[in-house]
KEKEGU-234345 format. One record per residue (C-alpha): x negated, y, z negated; residue in three letters. Coordinates in pm, whole numbers, plus 32768, in hexadecimal, padded with zeros to 4 digits. Each point is the difference from the previous one (the first is absolute). Last residue first. Layout:
N
<node><x>X</x><y>Y</y><z>Z</z><type>ala</type></node>
...
***
This chain:
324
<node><x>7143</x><y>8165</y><z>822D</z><type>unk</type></node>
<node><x>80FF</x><y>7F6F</y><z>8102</z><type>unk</type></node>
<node><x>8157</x><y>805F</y><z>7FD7</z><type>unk</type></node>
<node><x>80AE</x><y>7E8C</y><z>7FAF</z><type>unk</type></node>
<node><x>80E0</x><y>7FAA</y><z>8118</z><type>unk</type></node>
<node><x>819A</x><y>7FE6</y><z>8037</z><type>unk</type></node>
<node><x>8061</x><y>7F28</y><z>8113</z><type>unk</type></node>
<node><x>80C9</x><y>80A8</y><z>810D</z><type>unk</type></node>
<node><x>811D</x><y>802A</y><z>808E</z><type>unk</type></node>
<node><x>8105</x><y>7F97</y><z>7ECF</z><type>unk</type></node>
<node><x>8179</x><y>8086</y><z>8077</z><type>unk</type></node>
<node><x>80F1</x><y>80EE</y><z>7F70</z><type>unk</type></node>
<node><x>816C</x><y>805B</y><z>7FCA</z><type>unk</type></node>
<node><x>80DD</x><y>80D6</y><z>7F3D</z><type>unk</type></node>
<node><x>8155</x><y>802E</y><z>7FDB</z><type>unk</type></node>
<node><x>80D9</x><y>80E4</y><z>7F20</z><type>unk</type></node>
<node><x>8148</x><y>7F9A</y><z>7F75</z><type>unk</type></node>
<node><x>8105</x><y>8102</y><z>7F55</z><type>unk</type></node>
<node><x>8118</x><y>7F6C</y><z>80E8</z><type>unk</type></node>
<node><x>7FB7</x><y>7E65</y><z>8018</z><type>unk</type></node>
<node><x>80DB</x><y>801D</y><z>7E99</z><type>unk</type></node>
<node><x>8148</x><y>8010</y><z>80F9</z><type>unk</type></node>
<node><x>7F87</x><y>7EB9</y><z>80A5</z><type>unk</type></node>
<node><x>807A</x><y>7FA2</y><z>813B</z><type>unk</type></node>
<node><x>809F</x><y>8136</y><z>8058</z><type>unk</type></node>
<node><x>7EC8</x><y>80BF</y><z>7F72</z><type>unk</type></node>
<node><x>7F44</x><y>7F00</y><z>8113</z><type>unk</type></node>
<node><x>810A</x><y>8053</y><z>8119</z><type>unk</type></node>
<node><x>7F9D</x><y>819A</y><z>7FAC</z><type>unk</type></node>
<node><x>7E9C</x><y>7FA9</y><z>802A</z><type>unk</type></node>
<node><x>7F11</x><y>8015</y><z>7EEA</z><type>unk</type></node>
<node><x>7EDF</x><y>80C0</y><z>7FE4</z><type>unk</type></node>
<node><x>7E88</x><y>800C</y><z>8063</z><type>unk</type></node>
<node><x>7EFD</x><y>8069</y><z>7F0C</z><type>unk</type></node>
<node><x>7EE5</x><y>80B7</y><z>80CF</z><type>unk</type></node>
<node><x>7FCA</x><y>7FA9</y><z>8152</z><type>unk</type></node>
<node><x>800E</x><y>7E88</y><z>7FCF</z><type>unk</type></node>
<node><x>7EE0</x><y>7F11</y><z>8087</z><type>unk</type></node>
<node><x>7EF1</x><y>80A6</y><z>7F06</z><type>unk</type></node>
<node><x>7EB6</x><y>7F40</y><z>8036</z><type>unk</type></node>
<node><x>7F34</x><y>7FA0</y><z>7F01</z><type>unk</type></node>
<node><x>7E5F</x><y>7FC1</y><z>7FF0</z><type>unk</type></node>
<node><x>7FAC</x><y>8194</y><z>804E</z><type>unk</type></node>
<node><x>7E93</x><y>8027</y><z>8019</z><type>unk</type></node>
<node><x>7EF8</x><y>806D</y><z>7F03</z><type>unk</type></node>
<node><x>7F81</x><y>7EBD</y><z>7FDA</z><type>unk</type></node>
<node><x>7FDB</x><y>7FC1</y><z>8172</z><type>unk</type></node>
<node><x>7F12</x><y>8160</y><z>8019</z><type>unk</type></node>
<node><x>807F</x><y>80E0</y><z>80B4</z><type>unk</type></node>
<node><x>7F35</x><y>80A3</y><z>8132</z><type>unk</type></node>
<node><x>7FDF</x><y>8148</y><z>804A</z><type>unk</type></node>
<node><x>802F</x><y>80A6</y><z>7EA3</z><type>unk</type></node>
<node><x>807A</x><y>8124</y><z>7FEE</z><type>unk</type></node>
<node><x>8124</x><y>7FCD</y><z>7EA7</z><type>unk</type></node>
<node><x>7F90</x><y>7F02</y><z>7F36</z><type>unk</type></node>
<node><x>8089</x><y>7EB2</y><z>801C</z><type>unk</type></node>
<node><x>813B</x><y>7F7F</y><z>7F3F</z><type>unk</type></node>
<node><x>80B1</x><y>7FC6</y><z>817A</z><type>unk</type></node>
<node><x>8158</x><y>7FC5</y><z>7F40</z><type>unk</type></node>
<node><x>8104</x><y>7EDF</y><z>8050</z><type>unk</type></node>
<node><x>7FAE</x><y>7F4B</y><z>7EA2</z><type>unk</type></node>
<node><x>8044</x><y>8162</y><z>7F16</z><type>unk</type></node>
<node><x>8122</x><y>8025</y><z>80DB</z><type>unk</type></node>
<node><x>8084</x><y>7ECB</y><z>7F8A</z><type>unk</type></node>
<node><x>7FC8</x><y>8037</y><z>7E94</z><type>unk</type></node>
<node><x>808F</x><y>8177</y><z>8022</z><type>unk</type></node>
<node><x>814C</x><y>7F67</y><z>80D9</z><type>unk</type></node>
<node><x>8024</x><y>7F20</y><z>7F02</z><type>unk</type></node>
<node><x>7FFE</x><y>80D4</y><z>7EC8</z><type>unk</type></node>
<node><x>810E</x><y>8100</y><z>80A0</z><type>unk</type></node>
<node><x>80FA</x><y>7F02</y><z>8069</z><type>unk</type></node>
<node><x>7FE4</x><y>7F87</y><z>7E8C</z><type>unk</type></node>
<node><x>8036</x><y>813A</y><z>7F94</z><type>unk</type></node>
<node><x>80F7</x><y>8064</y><z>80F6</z><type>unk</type></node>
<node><x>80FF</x><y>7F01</y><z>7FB7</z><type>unk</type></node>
<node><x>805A</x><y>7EBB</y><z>80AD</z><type>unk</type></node>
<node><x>7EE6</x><y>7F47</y><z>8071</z><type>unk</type></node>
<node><x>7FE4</x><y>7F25</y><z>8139</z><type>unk</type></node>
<node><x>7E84</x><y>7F7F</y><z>803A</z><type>unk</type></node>
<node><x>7F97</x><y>7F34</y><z>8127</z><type>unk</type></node>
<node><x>7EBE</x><y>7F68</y><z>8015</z><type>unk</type></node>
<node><x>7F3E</x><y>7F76</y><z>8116</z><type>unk</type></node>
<node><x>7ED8</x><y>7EEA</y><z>805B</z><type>unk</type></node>
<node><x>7F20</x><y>805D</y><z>8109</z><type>unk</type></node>
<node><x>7EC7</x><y>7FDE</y><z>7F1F</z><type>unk</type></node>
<node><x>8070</x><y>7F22</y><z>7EEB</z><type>unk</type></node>
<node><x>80D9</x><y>80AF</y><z>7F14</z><type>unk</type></node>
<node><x>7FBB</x><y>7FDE</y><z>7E66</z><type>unk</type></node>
<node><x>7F28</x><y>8115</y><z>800F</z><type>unk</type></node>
<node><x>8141</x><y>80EA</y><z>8069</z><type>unk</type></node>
<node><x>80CF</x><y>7F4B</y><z>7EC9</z><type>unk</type></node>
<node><x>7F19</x><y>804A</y><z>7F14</z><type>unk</type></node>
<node><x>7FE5</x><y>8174</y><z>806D</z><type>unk</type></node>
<node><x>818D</x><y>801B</y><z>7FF4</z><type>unk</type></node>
<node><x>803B</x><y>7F1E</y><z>7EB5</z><type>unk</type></node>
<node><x>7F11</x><y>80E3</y><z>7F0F</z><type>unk</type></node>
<node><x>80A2</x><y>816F</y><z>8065</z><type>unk</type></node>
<node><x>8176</x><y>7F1C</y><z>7FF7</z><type>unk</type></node>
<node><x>7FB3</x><y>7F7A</y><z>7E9E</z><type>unk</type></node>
<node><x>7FC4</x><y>8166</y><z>7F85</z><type>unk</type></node>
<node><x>8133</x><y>8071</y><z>80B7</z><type>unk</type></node>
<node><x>80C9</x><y>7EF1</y><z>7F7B</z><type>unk</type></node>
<node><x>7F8C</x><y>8008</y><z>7E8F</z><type>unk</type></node>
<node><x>8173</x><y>7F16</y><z>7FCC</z><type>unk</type></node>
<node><x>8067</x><y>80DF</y><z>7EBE</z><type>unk</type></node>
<node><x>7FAB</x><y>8149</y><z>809C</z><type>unk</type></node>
<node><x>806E</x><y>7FDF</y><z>816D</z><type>unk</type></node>
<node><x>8168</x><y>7F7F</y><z>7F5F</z><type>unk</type></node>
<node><x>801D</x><y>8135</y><z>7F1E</z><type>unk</type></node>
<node><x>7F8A</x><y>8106</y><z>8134</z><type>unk</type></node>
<node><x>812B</x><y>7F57</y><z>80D6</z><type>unk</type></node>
<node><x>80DB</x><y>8005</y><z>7EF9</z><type>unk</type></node>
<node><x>7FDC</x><y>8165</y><z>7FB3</z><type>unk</type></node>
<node><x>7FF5</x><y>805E</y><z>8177</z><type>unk</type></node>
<node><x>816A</x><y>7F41</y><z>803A</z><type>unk</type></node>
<node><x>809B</x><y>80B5</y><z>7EC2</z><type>unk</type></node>
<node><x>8072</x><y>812F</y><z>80B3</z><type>unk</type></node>
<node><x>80D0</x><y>7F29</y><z>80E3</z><type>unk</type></node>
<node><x>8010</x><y>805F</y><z>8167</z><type>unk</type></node>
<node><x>7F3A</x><y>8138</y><z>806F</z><type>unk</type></node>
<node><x>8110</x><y>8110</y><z>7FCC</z><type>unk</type></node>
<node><x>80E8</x><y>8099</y><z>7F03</z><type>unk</type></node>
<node><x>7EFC</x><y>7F7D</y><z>7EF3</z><type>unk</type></node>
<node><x>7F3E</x><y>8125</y><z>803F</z><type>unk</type></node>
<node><x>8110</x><y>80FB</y><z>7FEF</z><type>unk</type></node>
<node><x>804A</x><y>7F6D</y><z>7EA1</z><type>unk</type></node>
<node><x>7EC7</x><y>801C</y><z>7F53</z><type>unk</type></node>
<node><x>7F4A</x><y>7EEA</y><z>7F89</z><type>unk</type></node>
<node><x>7FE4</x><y>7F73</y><z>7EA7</z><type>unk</type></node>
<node><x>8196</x><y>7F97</y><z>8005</z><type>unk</type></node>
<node><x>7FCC</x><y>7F0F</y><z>810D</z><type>unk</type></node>
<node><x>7EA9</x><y>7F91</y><z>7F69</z><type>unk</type></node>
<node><x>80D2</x><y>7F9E</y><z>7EC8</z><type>unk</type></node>
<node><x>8111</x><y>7F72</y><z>80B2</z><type>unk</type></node>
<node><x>7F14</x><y>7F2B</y><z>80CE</z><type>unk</type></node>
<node><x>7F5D</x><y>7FAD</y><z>7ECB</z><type>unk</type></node>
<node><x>8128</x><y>7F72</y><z>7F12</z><type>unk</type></node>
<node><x>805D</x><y>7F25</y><z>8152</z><type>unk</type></node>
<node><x>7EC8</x><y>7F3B</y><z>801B</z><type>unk</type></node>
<node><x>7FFD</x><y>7F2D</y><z>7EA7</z><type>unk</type></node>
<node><x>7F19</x><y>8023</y><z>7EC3</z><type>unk</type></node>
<node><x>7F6F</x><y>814A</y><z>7FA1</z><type>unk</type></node>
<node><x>7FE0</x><y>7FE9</y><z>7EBE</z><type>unk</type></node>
<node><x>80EF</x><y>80DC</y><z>7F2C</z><type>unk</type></node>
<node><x>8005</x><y>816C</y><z>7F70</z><type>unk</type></node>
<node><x>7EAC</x><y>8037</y><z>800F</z><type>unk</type></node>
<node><x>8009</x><y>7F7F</y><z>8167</z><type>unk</type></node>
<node><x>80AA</x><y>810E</y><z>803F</z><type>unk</type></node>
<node><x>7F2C</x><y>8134</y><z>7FA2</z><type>unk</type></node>
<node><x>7ED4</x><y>7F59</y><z>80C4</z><type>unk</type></node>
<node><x>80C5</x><y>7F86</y><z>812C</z><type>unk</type></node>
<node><x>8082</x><y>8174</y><z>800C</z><type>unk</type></node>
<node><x>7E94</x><y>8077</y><z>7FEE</z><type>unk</type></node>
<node><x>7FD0</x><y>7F15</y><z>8156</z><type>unk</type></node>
<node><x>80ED</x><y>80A6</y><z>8094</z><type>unk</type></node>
<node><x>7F8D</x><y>814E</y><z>7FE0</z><type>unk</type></node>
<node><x>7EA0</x><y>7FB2</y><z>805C</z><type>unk</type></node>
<node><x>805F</x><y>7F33</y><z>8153</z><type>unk</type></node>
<node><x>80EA</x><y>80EB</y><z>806D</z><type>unk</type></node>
<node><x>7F5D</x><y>800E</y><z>815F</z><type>unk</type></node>
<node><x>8025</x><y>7E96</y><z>801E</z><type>unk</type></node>
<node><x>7ECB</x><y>7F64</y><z>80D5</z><type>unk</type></node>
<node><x>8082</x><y>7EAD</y><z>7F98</z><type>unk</type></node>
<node><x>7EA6</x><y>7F9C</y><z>7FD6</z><type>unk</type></node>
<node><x>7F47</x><y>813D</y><z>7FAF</z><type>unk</type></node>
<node><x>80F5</x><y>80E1</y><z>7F62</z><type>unk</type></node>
<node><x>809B</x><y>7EEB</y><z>7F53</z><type>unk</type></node>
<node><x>7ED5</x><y>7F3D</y><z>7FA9</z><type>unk</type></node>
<node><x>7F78</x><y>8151</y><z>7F44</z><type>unk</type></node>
<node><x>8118</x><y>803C</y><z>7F55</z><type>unk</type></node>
<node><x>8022</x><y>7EAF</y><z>7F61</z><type>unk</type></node>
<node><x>7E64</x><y>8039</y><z>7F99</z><type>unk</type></node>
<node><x>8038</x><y>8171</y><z>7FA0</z><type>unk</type></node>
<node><x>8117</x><y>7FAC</y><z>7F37</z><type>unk</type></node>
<node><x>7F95</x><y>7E83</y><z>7F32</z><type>unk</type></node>
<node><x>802F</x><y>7EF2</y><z>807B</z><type>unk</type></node>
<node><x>8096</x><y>7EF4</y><z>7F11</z><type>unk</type></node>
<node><x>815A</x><y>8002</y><z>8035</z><type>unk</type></node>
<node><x>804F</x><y>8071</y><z>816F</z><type>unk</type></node>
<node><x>7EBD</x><y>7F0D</y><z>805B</z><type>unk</type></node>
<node><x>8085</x><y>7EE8</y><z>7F2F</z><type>unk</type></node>
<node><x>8147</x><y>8011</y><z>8071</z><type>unk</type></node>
<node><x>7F6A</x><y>7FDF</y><z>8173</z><type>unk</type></node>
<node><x>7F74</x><y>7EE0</y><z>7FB2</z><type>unk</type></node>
<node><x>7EB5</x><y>7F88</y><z>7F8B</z><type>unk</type></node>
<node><x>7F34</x><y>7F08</y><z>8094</z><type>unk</type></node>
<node><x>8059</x><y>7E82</y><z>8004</z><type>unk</type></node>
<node><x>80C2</x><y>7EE4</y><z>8082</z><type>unk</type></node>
<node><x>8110</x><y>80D4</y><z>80A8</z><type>unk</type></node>
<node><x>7F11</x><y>8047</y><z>812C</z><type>unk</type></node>
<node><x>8092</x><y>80F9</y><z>80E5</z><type>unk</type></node>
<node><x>8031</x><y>80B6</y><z>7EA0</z><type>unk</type></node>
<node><x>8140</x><y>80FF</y><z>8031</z><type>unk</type></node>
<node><x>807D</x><y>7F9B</y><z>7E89</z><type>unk</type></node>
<node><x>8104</x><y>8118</y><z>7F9C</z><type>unk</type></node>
<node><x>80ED</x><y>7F07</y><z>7FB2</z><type>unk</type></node>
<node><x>815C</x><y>8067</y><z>8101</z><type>unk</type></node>
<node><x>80E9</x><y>8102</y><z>801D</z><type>unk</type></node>
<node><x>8045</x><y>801D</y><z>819F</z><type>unk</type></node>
<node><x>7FAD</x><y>80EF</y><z>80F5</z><type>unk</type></node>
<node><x>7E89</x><y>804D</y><z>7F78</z><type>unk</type></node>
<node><x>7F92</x><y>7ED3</y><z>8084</z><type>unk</type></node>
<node><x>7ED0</x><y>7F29</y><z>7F7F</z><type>unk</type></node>
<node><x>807B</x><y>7F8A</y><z>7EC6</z><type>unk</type></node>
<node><x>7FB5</x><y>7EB8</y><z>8045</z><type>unk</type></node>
<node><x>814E</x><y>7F73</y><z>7F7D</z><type>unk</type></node>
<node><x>80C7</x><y>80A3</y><z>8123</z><type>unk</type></node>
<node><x>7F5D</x><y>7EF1</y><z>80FD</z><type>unk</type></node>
<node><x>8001</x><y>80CD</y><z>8137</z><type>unk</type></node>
<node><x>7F0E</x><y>80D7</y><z>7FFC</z><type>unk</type></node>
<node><x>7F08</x><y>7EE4</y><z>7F9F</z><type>unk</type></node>
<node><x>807A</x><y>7F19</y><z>8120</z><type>unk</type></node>
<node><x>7FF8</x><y>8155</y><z>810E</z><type>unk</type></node>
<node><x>7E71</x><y>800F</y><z>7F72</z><type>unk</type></node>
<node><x>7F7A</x><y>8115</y><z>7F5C</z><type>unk</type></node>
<node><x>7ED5</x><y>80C2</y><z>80C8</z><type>unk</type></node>
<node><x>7F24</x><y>7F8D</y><z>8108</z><type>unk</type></node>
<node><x>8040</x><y>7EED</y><z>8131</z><type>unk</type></node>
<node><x>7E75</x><y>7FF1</y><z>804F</z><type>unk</type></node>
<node><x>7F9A</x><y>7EDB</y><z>8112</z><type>unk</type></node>
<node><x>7EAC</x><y>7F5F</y><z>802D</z><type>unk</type></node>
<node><x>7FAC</x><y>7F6F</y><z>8157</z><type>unk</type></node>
<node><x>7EAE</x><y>7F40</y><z>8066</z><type>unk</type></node>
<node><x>7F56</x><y>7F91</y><z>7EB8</z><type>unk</type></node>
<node><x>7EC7</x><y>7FAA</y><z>7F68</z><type>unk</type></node>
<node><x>7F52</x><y>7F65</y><z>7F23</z><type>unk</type></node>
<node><x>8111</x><y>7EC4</y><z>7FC0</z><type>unk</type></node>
<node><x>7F7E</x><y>7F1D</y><z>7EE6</z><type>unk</type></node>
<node><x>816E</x><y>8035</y><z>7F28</z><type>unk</type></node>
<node><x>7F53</x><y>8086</y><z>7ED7</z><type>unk</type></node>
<node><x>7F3D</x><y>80FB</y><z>810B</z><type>unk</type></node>
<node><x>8119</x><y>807E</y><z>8082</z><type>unk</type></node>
<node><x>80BC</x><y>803A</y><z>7ECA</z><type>unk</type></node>
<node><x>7EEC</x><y>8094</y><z>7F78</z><type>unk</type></node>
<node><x>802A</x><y>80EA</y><z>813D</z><type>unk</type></node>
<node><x>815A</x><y>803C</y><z>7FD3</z><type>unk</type></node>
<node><x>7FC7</x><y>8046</y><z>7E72</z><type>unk</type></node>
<node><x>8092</x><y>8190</y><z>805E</z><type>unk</type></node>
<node><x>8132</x><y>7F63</y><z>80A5</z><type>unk</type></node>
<node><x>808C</x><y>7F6C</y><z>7E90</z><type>unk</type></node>
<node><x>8000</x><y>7E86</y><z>7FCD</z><type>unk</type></node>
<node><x>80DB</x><y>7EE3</y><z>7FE4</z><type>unk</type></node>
<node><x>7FA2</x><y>7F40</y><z>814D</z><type>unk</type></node>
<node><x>80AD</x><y>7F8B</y><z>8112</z><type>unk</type></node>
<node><x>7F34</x><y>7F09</y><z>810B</z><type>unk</type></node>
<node><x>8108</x><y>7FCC</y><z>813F</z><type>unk</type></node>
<node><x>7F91</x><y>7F0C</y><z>811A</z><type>unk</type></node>
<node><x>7FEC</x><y>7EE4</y><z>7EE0</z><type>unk</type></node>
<node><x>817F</x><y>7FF4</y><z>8042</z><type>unk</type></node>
<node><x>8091</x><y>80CB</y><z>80D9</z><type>unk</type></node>
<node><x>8167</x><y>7F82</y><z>7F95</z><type>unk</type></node>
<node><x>7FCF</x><y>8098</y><z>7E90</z><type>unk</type></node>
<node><x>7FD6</x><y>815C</y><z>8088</z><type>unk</type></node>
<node><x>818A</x><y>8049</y><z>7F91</z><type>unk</type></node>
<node><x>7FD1</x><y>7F59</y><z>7EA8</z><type>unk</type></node>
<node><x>7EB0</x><y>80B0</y><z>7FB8</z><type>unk</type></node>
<node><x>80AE</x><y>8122</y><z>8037</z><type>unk</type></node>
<node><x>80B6</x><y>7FF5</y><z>7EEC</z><type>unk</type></node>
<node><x>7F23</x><y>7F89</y><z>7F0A</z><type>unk</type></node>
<node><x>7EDF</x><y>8103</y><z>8080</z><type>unk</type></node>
<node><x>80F8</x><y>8101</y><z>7FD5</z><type>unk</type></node>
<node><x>805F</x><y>7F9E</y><z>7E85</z><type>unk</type></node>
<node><x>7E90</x><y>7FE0</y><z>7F95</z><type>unk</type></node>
<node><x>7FC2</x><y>8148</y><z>80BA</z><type>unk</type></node>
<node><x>7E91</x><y>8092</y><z>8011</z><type>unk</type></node>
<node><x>7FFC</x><y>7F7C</y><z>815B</z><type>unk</type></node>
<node><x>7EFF</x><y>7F5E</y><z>8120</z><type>unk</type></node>
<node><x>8030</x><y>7F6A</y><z>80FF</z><type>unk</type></node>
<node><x>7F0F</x><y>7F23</y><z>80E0</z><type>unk</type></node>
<node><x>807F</x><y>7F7C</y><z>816C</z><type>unk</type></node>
<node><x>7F5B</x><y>7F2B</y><z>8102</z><type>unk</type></node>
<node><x>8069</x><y>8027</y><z>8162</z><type>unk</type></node>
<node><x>802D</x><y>7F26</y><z>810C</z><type>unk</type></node>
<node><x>817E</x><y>7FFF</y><z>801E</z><type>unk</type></node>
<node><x>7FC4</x><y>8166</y><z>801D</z><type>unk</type></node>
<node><x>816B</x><y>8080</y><z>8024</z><type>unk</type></node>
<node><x>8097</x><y>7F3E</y><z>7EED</z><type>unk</type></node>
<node><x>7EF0</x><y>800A</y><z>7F15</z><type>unk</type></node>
<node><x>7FE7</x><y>81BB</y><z>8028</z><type>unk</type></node>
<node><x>8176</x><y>8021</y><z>7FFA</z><type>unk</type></node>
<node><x>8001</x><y>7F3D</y><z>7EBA</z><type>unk</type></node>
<node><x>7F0F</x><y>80CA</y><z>7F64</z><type>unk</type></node>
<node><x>80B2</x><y>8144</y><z>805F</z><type>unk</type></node>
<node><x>8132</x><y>7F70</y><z>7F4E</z><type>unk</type></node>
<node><x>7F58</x><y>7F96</y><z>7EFA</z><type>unk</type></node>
<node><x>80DB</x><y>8060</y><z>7EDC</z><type>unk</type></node>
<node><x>7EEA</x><y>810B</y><z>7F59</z><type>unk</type></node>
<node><x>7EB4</x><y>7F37</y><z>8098</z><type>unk</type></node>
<node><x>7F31</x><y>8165</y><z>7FB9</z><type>unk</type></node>
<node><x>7E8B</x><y>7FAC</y><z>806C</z><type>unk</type></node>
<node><x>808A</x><y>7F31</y><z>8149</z><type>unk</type></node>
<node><x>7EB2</x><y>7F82</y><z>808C</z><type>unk</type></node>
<node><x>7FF6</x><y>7F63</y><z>8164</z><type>unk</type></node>
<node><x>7F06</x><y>7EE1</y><z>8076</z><type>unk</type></node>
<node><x>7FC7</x><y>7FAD</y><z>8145</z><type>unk</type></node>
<node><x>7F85</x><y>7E8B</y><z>801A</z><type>unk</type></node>
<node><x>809E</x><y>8022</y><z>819D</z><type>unk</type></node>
<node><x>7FF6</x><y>816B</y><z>8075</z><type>unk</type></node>
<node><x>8118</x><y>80BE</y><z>7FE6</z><type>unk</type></node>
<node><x>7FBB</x><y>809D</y><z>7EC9</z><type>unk</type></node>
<node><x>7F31</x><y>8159</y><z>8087</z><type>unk</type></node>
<node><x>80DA</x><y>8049</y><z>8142</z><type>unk</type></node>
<node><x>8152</x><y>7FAF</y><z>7F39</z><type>unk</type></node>
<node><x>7FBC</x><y>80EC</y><z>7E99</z><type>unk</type></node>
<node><x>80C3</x><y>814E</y><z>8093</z><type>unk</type></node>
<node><x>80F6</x><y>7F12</y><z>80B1</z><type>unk</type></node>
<node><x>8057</x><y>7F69</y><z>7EC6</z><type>unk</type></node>
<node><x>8023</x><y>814E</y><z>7F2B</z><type>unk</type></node>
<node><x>80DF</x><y>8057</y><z>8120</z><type>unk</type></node>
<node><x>80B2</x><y>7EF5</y><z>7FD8</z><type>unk</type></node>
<node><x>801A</x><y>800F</y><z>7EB7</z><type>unk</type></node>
<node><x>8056</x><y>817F</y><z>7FC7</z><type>unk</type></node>
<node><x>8086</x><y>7FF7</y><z>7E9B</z><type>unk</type></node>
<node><x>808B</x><y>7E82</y><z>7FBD</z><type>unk</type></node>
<node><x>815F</x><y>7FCA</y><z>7FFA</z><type>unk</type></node>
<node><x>805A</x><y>7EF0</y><z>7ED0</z><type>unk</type></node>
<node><x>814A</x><y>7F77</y><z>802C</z><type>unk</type></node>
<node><x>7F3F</x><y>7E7C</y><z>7FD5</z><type>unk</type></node>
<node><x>7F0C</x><y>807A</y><z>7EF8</z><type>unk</type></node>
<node><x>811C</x><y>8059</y><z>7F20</z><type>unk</type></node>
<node><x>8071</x><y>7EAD</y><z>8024</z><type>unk</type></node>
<node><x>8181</x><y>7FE7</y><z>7FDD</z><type>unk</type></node>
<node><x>8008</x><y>7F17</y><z>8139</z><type>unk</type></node>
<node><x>814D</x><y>7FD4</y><z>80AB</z><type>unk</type></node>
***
């Protein structure tokens, strides 16, 4: 029996994410975009079930692109992997002499492979390196931040990334503690942040140290700055017709998308006019009412498949220049 991780991998929603892409990748010379390559289960679905299409994926992983190198090995030149984060997609594109594209698939957030390999730091259930870099090449990490920072600026990526209502308290704790002793491994600052927040609060909500992390990890991998770059790149990397889907996995990120796509699907003209100009028309279309959530089978499938939100669109028009 396989000891793969890749192999007892469940992707989040794949065949819905497949079904979503289907009408714009079905054609033969399709090509599909997987900006977050994680394991590749999604990727594989996509090869398998369009024999025709070609895929590109991209991921700030060294250790992810390894791995699922290995399981996409059997498509051969069909699969083009790339070490790269989703906000280069379209320098990506243009490296590999491809201008355009017909499917492009989000999977956001930490991957199941990075959650799972204790070492990354990544989980606030075991003690573990506070790393949390997607990319362990370079950057800082999260020891860094909780060393360096200074209060407003940890308090400020607590209250705004892990949206943590005792952002300013806990981040004076860091302060007085890391005075002591360097912050070094994950279990010193889930205590901490346990003791920084009062006890009817941590009666409920899960662990206490789950909006910590979260802020920590958006911090030292620029994710939502990298996401406001990766969503407009992505939608003028689409060929009229083509589709993306997007899954994210906290608010923020849901948040970010939605604005970006919205922005697309808007009639920008004036308000009274009786005819709108084709500049001023909408050049996305919104093919999910709102963020659309997992089934009960798909939680099942995937207990992580529970926080997801969906969102998909599709290219209608060509964008023009206003005329001057």
């Amino acid at each position: 029996m396989s000891t793969d991780p890749a192999s007892k991998h469940v992707s989040v929603m794949l065949q819905r994410c497949v079904d979503a892409l289907a009408p714009a990748i079905s054609a033969p010379g399709a090509v599909v975009v997987d900006a977050t390559l994680g394991l590749g289960g999604h990727s594989e679905a996509l090869l398998t079930q369009f024999p025709e299409v070609r895929l590109i994926a991209t991921d700030r992983d060294p250790s992810a692109l390894e791995q699922a190198g290995q399981r996409l090995a059997r498509f051969g030149d069909r699969a083009t992997l790339v070490h790269a984060v989703y906000d280069e997609i379209p320098q990506v594109l243009a490296d590999l002499g491809v201008p355009k594209v017909q499917g492009i698939l989000f999977d956001l957030g930490v991957s199941s492979m990075q959650l799972d390999e204790t070492e990354r730091g990544f989980s606030y259930s075991q003690d573990a390196p506070l790393d949390m870099r997607m990319d362990q090449t370079r950057g800082l990490t999260a020891a860094d931040v909780l060393n360096t920072y200074g209060h407003g600026e940890l308090a400020h990526i607590l209250k705004f990334y892990g949206e943590e209502r005792f952002a300013g308290k806990i981040a004076s704790v860091i302060l007085r503690e890391r005075e002591k002793e360097p912050f070094s491994t994950s279990a010193r600052l889930v205590e901490l942040v346990r003791n920084a927040i009062p006890a009817a609060t941590r009666r409920t909500g899960g662990n206490p140290a789950k909006r910590t992390f979260q802020a920590l990890r958006i911090e030292v991998n620029g994710e939502l700055e990298v996401l406001d770059r990766a969503i407009p790149g992505a939608l003028d990397s689409l060929v009229v017709g083509g589709r993306i889907v997007v899954m994210s996995f906290q608010s923020l990120e849901d948040r970010l998308v939605k604005q970006h796509f919205a922005a697309a699907a808007t009639n920008t003209a004036p308000p009274g006019l009786p005819v709108v100009p084709e500049e001023h028309q909408p050049w996305l279309k919104l093919l999910t009412r709102g963020a659309e959530l997992p089934t009960e089978e798909e939680i099942e499938e995937n207990r992580r498949a529970a926080s997801v939100r969906l969102r998909v669109a599709e290219r209608i028009r060509d964008r023009s220049t206003p005329r001057r």
